[in-house]
C-alpha positions in Angstrom: 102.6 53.0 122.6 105.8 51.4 123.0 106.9 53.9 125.8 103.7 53.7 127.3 104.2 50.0 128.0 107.9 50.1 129.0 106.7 52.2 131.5 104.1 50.1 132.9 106.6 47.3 132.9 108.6 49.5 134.7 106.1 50.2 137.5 104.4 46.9 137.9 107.1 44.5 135.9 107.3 42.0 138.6 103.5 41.7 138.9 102.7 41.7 135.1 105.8 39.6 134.1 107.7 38.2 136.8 111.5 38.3 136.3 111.0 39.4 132.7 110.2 42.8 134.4 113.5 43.8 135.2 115.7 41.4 132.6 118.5 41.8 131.0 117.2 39.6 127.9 114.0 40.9 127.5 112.5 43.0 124.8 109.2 44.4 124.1 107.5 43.4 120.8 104.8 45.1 119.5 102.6 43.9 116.7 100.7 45.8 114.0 97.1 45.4 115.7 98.6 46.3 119.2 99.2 43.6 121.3 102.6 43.8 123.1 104.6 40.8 124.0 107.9 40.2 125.9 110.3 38.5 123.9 113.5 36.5 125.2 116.8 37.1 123.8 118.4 34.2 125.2 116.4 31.8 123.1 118.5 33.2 120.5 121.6 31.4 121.6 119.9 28.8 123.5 116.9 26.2 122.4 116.3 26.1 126.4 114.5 29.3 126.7 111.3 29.7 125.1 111.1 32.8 123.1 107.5 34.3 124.2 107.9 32.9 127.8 104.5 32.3 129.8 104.1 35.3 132.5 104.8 35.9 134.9 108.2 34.0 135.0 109.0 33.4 138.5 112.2 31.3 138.1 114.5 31.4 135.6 117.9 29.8 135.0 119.3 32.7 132.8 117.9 35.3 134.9 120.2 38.6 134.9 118.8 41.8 136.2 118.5 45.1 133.7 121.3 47.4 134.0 119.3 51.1 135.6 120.2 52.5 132.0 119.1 49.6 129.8 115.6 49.3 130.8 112.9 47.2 128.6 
C-alpha cells in the first residue's frame, strides 16, 4: 500500500498535497486501519511546523524540494 501511495504522490503530489508532494521533509505514515498521512520532519527540530500539516500546503517557509532519488 505504501508504494501504491508514494506513487500517487508522485503523479499528482502537487494536487493532492501541495509542496509536501515533492518535499524534502516529508514522509508517508500509514496507520493500521489504512489511512495514509503526510508527516513533517521539520517539526522535529522546529515547534513552527505542524507535524500533520493541512493539504495541500501551498506556502511554506522550510520548503526544500526532494532530491530525484529520495522520493516520499
Amino acid at each position: 500500500m505504501r508504494g501504491r501511495v508514494a506513487n500517487l504522490l508522485h503523479i499528482a503530489g502537487p494536487v493532492i498535497a501541495g509542496l509536501c508532494g515533492d518535499f524534502r521533509h516529508a514522509r508517508l505514515n500509514q496507520t493500521r486501519r489504512g489511512p495514509v498521512y503526510l508527516r513533517c520532519q521539520l517539526a522535529s527540530v522546529d515547534p513552527a511546523f505542524a507535524r500533520y500539516p493541512r493539504l495541500p500546503v501551498l506556502r511554506c517557509p522550510g520548503y526544500q524540494p526532494a532530491e530525484p532519488s529520495e522520493g516520499i
